[in-house]
N, C-alpha and C positions, 0 to 999 in steps of 0.2 A: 167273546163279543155277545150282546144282548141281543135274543130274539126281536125283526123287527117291530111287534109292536109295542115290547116293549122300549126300544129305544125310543120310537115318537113319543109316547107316554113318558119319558123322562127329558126326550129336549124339550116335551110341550111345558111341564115344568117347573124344568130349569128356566126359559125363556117366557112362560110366563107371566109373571113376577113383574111389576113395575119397573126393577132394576135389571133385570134379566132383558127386560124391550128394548131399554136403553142401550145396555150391551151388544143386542145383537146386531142393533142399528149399527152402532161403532166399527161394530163387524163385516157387517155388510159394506159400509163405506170403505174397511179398509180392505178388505178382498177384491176391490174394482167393480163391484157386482151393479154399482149405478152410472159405470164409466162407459158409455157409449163407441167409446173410441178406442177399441182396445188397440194396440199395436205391438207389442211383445209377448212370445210366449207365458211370459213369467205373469203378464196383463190375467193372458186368458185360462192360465193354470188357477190363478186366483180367483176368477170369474167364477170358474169353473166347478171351483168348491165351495162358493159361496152358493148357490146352485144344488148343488147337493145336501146342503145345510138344510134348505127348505125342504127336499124334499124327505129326506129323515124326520122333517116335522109334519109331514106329511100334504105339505102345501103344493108342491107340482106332481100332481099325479091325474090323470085324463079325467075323472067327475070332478076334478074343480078347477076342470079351466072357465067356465063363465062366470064360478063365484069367486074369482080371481080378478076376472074381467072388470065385475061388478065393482066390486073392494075397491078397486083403483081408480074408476069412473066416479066412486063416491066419494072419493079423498078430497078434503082441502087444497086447493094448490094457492100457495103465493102466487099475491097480486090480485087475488079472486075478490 
């Protein structure tokens, strides 16, 4: 297995990439990782890894939880 920084350094990327964002989206949706509601283990297993994806890219780790905060407070939402 690849030392960690290099692992971030190749999911950042692989994920990257115009098609790689697209991908991971797909990913993320199909892991449950935007399902609110989890209710089976199999929900929160998936969650769970979707989860860890991020943070191998190095996105949930304690100095960027308010550029995190930020990110999302800046996003487009439908209906806006």
């Amino acid at each position: 297995m690849p030392e960690k920084n290099e692992t971030q350094a190749v999911f950042r990327e692989c994920f990257g990439t115009p098609a790689g964002k697209k991908c991971f989206a797909v990913m993320l949706i199909e892991l449950d990782f935007f399902n609110t509601k989890k209710e089976t283990e199999a929900e929160m297993a998936r969650s769970n890894y979707a989860a860890m994806l991020l943070k191998k890219l190095g996105v949930f780790r304690p100095e960027n939880e308010f550029n995190v905060a930020e990110s999302i407070m800046n996003m487009s939402f439908k209906g806006d």
